[in-house]
C-alpha positions as CSV (number, residue, x, y, z in Angstrom):
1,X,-67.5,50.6,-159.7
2,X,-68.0,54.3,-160.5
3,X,-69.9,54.3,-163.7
4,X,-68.7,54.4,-166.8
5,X,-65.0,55.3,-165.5
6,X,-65.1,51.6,-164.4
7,X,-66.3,50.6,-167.8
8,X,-63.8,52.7,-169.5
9,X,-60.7,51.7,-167.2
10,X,-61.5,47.5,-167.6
11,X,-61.8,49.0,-171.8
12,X,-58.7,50.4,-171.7
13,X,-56.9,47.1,-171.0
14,X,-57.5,46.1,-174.8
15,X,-54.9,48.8,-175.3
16,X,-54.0,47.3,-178.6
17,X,-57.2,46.0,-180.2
18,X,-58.7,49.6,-179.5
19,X,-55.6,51.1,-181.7
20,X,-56.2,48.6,-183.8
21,X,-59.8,49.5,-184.5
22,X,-59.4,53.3,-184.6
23,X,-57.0,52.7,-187.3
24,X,-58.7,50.5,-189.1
25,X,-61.7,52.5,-188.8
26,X,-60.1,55.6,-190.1
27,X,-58.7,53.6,-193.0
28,X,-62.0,52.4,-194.0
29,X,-63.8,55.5,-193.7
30,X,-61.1,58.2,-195.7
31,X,-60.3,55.1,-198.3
32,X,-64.8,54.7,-199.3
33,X,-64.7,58.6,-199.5
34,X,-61.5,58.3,-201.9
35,X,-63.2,55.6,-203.7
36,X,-66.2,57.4,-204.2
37,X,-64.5,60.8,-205.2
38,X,-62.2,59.0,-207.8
39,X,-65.4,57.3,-209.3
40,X,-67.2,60.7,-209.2
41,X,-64.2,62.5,-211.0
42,X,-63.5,58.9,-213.3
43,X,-67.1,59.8,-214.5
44,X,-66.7,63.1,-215.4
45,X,-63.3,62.7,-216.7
46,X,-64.6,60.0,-219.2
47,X,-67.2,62.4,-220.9
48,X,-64.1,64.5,-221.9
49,X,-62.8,61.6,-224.0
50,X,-59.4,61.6,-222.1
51,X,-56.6,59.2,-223.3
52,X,-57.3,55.7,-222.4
53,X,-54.3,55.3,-220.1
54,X,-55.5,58.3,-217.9
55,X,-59.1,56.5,-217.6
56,X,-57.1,53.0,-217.1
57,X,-54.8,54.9,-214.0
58,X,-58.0,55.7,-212.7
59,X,-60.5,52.3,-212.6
60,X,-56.9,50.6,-211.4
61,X,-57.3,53.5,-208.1
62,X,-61.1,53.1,-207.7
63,X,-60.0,49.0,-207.5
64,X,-57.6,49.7,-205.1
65,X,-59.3,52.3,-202.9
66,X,-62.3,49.2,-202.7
67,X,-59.9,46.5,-201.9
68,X,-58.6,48.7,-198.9
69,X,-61.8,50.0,-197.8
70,X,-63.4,46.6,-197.7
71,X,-60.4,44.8,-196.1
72,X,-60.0,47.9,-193.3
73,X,-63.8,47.5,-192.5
74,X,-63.2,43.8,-192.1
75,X,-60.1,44.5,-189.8
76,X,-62.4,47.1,-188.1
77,X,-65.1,44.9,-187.2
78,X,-62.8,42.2,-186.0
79,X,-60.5,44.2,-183.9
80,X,-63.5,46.0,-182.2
81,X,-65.5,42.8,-181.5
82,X,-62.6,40.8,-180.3
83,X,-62.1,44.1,-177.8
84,X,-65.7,44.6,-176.8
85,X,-65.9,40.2,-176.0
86,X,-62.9,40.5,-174.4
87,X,-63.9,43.4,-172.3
88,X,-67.0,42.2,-171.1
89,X,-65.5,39.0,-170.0
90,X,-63.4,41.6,-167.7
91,X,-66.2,43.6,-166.7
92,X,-68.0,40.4,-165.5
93,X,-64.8,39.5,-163.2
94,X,-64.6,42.5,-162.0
95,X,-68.3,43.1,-161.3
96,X,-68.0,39.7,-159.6
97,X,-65.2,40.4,-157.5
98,X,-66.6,43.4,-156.2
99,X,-70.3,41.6,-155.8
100,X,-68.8,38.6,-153.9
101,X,-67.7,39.9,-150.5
102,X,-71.2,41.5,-150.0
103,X,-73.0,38.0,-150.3
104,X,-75.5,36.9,-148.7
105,X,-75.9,40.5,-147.1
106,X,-76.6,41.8,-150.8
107,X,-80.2,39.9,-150.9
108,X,-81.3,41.6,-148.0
109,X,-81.1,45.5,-150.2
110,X,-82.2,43.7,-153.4
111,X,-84.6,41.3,-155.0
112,X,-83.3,38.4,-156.6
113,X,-85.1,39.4,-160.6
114,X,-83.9,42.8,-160.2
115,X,-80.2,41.9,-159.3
116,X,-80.7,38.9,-162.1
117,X,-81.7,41.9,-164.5
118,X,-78.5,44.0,-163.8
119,X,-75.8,41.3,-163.7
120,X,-77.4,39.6,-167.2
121,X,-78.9,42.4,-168.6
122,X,-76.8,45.6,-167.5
123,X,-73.4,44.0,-168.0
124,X,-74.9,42.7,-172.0
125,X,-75.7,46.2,-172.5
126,X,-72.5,47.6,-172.1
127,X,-71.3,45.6,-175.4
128,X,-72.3,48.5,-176.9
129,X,-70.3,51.2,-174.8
130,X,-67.0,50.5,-177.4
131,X,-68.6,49.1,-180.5
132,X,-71.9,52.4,-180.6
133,X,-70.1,54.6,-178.0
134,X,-66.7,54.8,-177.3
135,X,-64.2,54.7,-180.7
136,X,-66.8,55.4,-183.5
137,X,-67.1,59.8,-182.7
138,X,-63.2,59.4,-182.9
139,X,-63.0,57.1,-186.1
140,X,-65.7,59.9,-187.1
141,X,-64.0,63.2,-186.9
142,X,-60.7,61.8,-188.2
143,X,-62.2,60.7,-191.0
144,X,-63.9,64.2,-191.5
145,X,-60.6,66.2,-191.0
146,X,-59.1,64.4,-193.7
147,X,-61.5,65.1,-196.3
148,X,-62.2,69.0,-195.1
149,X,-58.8,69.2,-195.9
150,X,-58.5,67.3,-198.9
151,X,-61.7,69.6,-200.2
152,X,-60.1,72.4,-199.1
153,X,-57.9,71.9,-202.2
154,X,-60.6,72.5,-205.2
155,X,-62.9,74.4,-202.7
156,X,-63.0,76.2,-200.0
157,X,-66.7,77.0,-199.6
158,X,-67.3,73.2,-200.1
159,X,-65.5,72.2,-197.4
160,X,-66.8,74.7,-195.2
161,X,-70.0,73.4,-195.6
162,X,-69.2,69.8,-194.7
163,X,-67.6,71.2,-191.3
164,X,-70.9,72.9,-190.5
165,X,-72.2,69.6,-191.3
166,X,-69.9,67.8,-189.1
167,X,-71.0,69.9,-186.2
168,X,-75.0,69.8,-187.2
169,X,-74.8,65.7,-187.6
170,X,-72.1,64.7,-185.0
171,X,-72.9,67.2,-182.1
172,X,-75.7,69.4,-182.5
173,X,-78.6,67.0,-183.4
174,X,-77.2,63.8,-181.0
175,X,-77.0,66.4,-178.2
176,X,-80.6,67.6,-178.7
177,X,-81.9,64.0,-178.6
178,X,-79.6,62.6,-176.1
179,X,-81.7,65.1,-173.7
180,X,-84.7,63.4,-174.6
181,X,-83.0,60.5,-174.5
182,X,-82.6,60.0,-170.7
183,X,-85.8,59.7,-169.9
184,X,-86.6,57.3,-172.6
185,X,-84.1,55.1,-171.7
186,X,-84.8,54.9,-167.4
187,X,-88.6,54.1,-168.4
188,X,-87.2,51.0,-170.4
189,X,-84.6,49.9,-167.6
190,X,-86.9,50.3,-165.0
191,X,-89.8,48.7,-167.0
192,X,-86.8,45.7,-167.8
193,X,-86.2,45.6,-164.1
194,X,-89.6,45.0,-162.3
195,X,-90.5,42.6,-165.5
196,X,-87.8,40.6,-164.2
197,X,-88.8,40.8,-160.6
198,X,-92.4,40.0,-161.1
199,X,-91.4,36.8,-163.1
200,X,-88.9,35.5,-160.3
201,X,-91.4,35.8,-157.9
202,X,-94.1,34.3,-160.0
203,X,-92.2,30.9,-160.8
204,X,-90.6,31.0,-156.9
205,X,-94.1,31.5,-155.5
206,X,-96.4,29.5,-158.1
207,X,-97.5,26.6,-155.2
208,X,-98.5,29.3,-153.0
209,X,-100.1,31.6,-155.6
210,X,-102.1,28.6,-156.7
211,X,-103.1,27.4,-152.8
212,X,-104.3,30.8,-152.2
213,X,-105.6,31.5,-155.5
214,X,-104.3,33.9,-156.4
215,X,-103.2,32.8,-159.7
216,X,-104.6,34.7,-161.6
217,X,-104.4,37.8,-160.0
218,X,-100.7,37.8,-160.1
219,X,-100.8,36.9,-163.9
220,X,-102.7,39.8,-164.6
221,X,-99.9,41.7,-163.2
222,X,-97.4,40.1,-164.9
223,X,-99.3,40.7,-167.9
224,X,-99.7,44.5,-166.8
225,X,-95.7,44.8,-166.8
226,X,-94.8,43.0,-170.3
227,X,-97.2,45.1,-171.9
228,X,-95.5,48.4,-170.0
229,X,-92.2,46.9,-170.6
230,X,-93.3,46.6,-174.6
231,X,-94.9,49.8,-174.6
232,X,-91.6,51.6,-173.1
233,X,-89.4,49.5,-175.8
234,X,-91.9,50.3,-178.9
235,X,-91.5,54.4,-177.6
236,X,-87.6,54.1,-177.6
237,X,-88.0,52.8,-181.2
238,X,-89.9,55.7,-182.2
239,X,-87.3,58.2,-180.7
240,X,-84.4,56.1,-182.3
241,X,-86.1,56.3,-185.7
242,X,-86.7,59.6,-185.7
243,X,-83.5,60.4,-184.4
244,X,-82.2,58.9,-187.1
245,X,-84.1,60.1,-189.8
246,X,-83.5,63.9,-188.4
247,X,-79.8,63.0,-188.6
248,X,-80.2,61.5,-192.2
249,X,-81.9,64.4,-193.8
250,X,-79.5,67.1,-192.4
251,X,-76.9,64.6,-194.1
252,X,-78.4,64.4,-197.2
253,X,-79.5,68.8,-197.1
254,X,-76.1,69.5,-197.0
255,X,-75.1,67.2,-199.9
256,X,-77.4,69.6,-201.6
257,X,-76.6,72.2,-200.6
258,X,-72.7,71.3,-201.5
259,X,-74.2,70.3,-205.3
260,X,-76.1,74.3,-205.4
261,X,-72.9,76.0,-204.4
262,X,-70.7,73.9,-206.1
263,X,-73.2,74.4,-209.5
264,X,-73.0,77.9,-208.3
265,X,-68.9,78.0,-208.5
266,X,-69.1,76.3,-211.8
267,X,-71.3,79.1,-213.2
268,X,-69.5,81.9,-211.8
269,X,-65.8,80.3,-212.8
270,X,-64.7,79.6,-209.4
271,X,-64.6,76.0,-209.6
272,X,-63.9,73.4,-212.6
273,X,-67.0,71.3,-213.6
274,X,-65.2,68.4,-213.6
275,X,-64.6,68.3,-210.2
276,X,-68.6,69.0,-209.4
277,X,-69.5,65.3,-209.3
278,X,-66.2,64.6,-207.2
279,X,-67.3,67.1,-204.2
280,X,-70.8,65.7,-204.4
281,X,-69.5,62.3,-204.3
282,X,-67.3,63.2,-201.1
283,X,-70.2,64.5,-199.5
284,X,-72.7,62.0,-199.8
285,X,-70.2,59.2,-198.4
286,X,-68.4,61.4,-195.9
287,X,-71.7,61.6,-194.2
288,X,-72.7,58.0,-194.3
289,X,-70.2,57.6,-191.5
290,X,-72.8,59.5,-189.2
291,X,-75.6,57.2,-189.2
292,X,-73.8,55.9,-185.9
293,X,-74.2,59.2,-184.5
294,X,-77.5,59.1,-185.1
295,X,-77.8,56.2,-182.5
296,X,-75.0,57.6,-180.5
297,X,-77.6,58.9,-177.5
298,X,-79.4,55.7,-177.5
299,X,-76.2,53.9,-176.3
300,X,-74.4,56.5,-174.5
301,X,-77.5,56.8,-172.0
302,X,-78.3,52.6,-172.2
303,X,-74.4,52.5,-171.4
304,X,-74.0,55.2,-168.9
305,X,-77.5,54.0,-166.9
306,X,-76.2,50.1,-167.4
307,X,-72.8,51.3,-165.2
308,X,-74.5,53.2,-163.1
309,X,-77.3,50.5,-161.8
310,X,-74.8,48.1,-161.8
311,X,-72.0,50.7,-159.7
312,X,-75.4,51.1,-157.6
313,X,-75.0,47.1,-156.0
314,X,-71.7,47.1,-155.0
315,X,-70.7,51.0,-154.3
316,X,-69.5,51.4,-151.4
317,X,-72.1,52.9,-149.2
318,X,-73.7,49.2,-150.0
319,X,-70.8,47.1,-148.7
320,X,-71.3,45.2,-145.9
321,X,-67.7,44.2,-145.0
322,X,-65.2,46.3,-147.1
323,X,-63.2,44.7,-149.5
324,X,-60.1,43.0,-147.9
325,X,-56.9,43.2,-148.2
326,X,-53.5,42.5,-146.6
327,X,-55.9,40.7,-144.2
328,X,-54.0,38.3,-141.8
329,X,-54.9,34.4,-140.9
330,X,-57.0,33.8,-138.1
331,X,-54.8,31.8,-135.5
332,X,-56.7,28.5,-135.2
333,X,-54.9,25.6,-134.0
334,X,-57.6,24.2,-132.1
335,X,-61.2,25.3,-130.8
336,X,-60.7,28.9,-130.8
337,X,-62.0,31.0,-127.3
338,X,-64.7,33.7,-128.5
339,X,-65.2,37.0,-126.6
340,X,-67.9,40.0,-127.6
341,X,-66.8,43.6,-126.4
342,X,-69.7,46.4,-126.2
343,X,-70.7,45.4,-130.0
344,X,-73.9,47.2,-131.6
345,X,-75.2,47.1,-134.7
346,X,-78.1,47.6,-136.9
347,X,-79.0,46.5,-140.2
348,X,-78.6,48.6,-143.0
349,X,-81.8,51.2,-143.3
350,X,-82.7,50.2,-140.0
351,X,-84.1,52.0,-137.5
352,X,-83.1,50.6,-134.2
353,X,-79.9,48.4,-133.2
354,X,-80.4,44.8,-133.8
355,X,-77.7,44.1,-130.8
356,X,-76.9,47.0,-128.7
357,X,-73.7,46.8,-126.2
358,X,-73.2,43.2,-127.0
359,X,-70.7,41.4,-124.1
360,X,-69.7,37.7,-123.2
361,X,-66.8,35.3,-123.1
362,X,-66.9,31.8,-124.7
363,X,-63.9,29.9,-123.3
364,X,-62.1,28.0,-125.8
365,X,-64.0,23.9,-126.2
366,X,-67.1,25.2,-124.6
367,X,-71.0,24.6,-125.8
368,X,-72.7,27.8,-125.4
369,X,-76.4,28.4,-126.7
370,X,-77.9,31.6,-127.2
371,X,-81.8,31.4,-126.8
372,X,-84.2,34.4,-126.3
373,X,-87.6,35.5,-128.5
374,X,-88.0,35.9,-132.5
375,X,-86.2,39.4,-133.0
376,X,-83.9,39.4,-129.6
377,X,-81.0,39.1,-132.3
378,X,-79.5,35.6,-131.7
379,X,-79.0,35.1,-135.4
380,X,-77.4,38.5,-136.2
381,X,-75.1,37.0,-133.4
382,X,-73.9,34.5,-135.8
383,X,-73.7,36.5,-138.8
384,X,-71.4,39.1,-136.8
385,X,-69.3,36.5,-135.7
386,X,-69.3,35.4,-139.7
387,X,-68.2,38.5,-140.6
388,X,-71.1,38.9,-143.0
389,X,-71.7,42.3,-141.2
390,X,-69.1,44.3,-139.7
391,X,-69.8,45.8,-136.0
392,X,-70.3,49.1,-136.0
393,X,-68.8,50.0,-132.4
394,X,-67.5,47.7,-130.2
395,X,-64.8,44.4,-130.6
396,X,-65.5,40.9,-131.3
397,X,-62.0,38.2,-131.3
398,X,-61.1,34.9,-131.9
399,X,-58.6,33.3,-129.1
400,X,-57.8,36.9,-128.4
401,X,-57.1,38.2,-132.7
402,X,-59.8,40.5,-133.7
403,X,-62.3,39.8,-136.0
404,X,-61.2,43.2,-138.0
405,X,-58.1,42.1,-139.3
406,X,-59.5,38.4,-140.0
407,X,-60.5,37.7,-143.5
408,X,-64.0,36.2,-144.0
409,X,-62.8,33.3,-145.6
410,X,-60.3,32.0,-142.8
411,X,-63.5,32.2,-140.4
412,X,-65.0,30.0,-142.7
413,X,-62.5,27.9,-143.4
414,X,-62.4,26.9,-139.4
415,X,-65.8,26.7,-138.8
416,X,-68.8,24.2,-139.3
417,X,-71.8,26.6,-139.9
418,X,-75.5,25.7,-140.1
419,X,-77.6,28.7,-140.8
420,X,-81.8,28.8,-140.7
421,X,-81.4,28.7,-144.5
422,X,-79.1,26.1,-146.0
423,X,-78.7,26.2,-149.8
424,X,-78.9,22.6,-151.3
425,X,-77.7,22.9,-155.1
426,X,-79.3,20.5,-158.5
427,X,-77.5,17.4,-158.7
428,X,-77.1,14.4,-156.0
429,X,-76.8,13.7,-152.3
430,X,-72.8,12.7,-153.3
431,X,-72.6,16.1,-154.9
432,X,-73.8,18.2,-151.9
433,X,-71.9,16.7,-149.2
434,X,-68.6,17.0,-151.2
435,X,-68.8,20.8,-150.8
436,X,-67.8,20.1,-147.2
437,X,-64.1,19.4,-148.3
438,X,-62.2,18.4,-150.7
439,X,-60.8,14.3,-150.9
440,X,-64.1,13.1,-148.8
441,X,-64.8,9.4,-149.8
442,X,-68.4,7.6,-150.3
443,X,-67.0,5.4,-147.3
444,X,-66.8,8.9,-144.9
445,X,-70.3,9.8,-146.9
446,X,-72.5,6.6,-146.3
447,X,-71.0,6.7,-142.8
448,X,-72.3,10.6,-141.7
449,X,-75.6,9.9,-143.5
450,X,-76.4,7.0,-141.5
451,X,-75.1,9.0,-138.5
452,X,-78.0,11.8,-139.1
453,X,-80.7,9.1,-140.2
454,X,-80.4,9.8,-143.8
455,X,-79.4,6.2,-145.1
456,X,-82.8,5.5,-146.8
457,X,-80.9,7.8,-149.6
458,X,-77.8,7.0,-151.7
459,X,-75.1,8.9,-152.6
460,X,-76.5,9.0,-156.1
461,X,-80.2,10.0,-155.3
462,X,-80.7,13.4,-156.7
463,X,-81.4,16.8,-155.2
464,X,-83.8,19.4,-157.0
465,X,-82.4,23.0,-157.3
466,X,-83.0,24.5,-153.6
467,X,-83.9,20.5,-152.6
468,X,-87.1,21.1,-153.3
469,X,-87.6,17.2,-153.1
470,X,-86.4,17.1,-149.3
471,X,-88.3,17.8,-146.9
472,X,-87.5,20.7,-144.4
473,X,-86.3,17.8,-141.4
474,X,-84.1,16.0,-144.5
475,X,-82.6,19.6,-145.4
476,X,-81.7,19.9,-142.0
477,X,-80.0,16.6,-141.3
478,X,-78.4,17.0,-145.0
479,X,-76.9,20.4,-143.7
480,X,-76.0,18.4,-140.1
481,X,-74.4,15.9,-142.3
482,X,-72.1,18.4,-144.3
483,X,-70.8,19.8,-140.8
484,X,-70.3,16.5,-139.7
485,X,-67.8,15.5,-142.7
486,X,-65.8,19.2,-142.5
487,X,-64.5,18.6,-138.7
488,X,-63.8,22.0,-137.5
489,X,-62.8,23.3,-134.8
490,X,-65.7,25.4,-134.3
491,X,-69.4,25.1,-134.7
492,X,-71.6,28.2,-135.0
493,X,-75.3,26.3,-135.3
494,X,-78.7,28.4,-136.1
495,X,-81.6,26.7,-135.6
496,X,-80.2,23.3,-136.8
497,X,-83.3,21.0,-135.8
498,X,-86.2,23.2,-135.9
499,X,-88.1,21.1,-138.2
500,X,-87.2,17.8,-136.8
501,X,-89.0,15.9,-134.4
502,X,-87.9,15.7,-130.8
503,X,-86.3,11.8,-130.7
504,X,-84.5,12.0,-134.2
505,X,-83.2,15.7,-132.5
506,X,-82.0,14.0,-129.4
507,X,-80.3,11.2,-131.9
508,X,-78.5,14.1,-133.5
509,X,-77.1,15.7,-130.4
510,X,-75.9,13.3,-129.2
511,X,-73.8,12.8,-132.7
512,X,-73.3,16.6,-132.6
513,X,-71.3,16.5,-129.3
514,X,-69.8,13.6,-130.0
515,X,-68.3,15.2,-132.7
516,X,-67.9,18.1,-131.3
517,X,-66.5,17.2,-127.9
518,X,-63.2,19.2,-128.1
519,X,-64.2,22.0,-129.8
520,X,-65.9,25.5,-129.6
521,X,-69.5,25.1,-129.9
522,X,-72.4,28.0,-130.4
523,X,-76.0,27.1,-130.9
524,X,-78.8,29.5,-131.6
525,X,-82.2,28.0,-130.7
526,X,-85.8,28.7,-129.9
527,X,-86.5,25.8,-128.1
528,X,-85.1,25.0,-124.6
529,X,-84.8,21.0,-124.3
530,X,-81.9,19.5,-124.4
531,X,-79.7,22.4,-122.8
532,X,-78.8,21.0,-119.8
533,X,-75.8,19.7,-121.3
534,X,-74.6,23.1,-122.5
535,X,-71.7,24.8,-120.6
536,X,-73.4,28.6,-120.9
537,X,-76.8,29.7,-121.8
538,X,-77.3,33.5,-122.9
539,X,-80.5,34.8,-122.8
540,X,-81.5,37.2,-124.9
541,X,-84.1,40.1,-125.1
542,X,-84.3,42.9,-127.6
543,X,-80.5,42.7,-128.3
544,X,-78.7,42.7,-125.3
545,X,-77.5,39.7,-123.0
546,X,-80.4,39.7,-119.7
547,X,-78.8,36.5,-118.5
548,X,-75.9,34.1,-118.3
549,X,-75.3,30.7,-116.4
550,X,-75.7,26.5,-116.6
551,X,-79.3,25.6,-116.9
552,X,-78.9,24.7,-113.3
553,X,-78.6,28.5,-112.2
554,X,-81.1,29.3,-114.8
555,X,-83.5,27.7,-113.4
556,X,-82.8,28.5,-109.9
557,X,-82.5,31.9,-110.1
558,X,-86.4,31.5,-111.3
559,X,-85.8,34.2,-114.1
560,X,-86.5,35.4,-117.4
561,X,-85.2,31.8,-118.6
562,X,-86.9,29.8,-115.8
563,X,-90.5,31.7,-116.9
564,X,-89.4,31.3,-120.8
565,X,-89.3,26.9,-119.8
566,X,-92.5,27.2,-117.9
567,X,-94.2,28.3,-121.4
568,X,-92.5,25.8,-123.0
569,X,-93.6,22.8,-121.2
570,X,-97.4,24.2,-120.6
571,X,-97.7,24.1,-124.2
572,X,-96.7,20.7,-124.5
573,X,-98.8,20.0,-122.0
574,X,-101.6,21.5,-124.0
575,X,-102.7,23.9,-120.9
């Protein structure tokens, strides 16, 4: 997204209802000035005692003119509201759209409240780019054309002054407090945006904030921001208001001054008296229409900073795999070979690379597992081979087709992925382990859950939001059992047992490569036990491979692996 040109381009879609609105605007707007000028001259004409037909020609017109204005404005509001709901539903796709290929990567650059704040808040805002911003200057000066023009006809020094009020009420005085405007309007965004962050992570972190106690210093901080947050709205108030009263009096000064120089006129012979109320009239309603200029800043700046936080998430510097298209299938009839060519890579803002010169071959059906330190980059393997990240130098291919010109969601679609964090959604056990694939039956369900020791729940139990009532060995065998049911060809696991005891982790192996007996298979893992049974172990260190081999030649060789085990088992010795 590139700002407001975004905003305007998904606007312009609603081709017709803008017309529409401009039109019926316009109609509205030049037919309350005529209606308003007839009754000004229908009072002036009636102290002349004029023949009742000429006075009866007249009310019938001032009728008129109010049927049309008031149906026009009604058309008006319709018309624009219809466009502005239907443009924010497209603005919402289309933020979407370009949002969804940079998930999960996206959480990593921002926090949660502050992205909540621009995709509720931000995109609400821009309701008001057509209805306060876009068609109202234009529904404006039309409207003031016309009736220059038509005052042109009893005076010109009349409607000279309602030009020079045109330019003092719809450009000069918005421009002056649009500059002030800026600022006002960052402070309150801002002020929105950490209000928002300090509340997500006060209700995600509430348990902890209360084990620690620090309850209540995190409330006094919360506090600190709503009252900044009120403070920054109650200033933009003030700037509106006085905005608008600035804009109001320079309305209602040059109505006076039209009434002195058109008293003026009268007394000199230049102008007929009858038409004085008329001219007065004109210009007290012709300048009604500017009260929405008066506002005009306030929303061209909420607007323009609305597109541009929002154009700030998914603009292209941002992007962690760029958008895809024409992208081909990935090739997978069965379990897929693997092979990593010289990649590197480092996270966005980072400051070293997470994997640096990154090689190895997985043949096709083989069990690989990649162990090594916290931080050697075993996980960033997995999200490469994802595609949540592109590589920055280097290959990495699938039975030979490179990962470039793969689309992220045919990788997905072939592969059974457990990650160190596995999202568990608000409903029931049945609920979450239908997102494996579609047409799964309670039979296939009962059966995997009894397969990963989960069968003291039943399909209907429920699930909290994040499965907050599971604990972190049942989220693991949940995610186990959701791989389990989707029976791809290949496995990419990270961490998949780490919070489950060592017998109930042997149980599941043993169901994991039972499953997974013909297939590719790559687990990421801290602990060592239980490898003997993989085909290849990688060991890694500070991102790059240091060995390769069976546990047998691990061992033997007596190397970084071989000292890595000797920890292991002294601690669980309790030397």
């Amino acid at each position: 997204m590139k700002g407001l040109g975004t905003v305007i381009k998904v606007l312009l879609k609603e081709k017709k209802d803008i017309i529409l609105s401009i039109i019926c605007g316009f109609i509205a707007g030049i037919a309350a000035v005529g209606l308003f000028s007839s009754s000004g001259y229908l009072i002036s004409k009636a102290a002349l005692a004029p023949p009742i037909y000429t006075l009866m020609v007249l009310v019938a017109i001032v009728k008129l003119l109010g049927i049309v204005s008031a149906l026009s404005r009604y058309g008006e509001r319709y018309f624009s509201h219809r466009g502005t709901f239907t443009m924010l539903g497209n603005l919402r796709v289309n933020f979407y759209e370009r949002l969804e290929p940079l998930a999960p990567a996206i959480f990593q650059r921002y926090r949660s409240g502050d992205l909540l704040a621009r995709i509720i808040g931000d995109v609400e805002t821009l309701q008001n780019y057509f209805l306060r911003v876009f068609y109202p200057p234009i529904v404006i000066v039309l409207v003031f054309l016309v009736t220059i023009f038509m005052t042109a006809f009893f005076s010109i020094q009349a409607a000279m002054i309602i030009l020079l009020g045109l330019l003092l009420t719809t450009f000069i005085i918005p421009a002056f407090f649009g500059l002030r405007q800026q600022k006002v309007d960052r402070m309150v965004r801002d002020s929105r945006g950490k209000l928002s962050t300090d509340v997500t992570e006060f209700l995600y972190g509430f348990r902890e904030l209360k084990i620690y106690q620090q309850l209540s210093k995190k409330e006094a901080e919360l506090s600190d921001s709503a009252n900044h947050y009120m403070d920054e709205q109650e200033k933009e108030r003030i700037h509106n208001l006085f905005s608008e009263s600035v804009n109001t009096f320079a309305s209602l000064l040059v109505s006076v001054i039209v009434l002195a120089a058109g008293s003026y006129l009268v007394t000199i012979g230049q102008l007929d008296g009858i038409f004085l109320a008329m001219l007065v009239m004109i210009s007290l309603t012709v300048f009604e229409n500017t009260t929405a200029m008066a506002v005009y800043p306030s929303h061209l700046q909420d607007s323009r900073q609305a597109a541009a936080r929002l154009a700030a998430v998914v603009s292209k510097q941002h992007q962690a795999v760029p958008l895809e298209t024409g992208m081909e299938a990935l090739q997978v009839e069965a379990a897929p070979s693997i092979r990593m060519s010289e990649v590197s890579f480092s996270y966005p803002g980072g400051s070293r690379d997470t994997v640096t010169n990154l090689s190895f071959s997985l043949p096709a059906g083989s069990k690989t597992a990649i162990v090594g330190p916290s931080g050697s980059g075993k996980s960033t393997i997995m999200q490469l081979l994802l595609k949540f990240y592109p590589a920055e130098s280097g290959d990495i291919s699938f039975s030979g087709q490179s990962i470039a010109g793969v689309s992220q969601e045919c990788i997905w679609q072939n592969s059974n992925v457990i990650l160190q964090s596995n999202h568990f959604f608000y409903g029931t056990i049945r609920e979450n382990l239908a997102l494996a694939k579609e047409g799964i039956h309670d039979g296939e369900m009962e059966e995997v859950l009894l397969k990963v020791q989960l069968d003291h729940f039943n399909l209907d139990s429920p699930v909290l939001e994040k499965g907050e009532n599971l604990s972190g060995g049942e989220k693991q065998r949940l995610a186990m059992a959701r791989v389990l049911l989707k029976k791809a060809p290949l496995w990419l696991l990270d961490e998949p047992t780490s919070s489950i005891d060592a017998i109930t982790e042997r149980e599941l192996y043993n169901q994991l490569f039972e499953a997974a007996k013909d297939d590719t298979l790559v687990l990421v893992s801290h602990r060592l036990t239980g490898l003997e049974r993989m085909d290849q172990i990688i060991v890694m260190e500070r991102g790059m491979v240091i060995e390769t081999g069976t546990y047998e030649e691990l061992m033997h060789k007596r190397g970084y692996f071989y000292r890595m085990k000797e920890i292991e088992q002294s601690v669980f010795r309790g030397e």
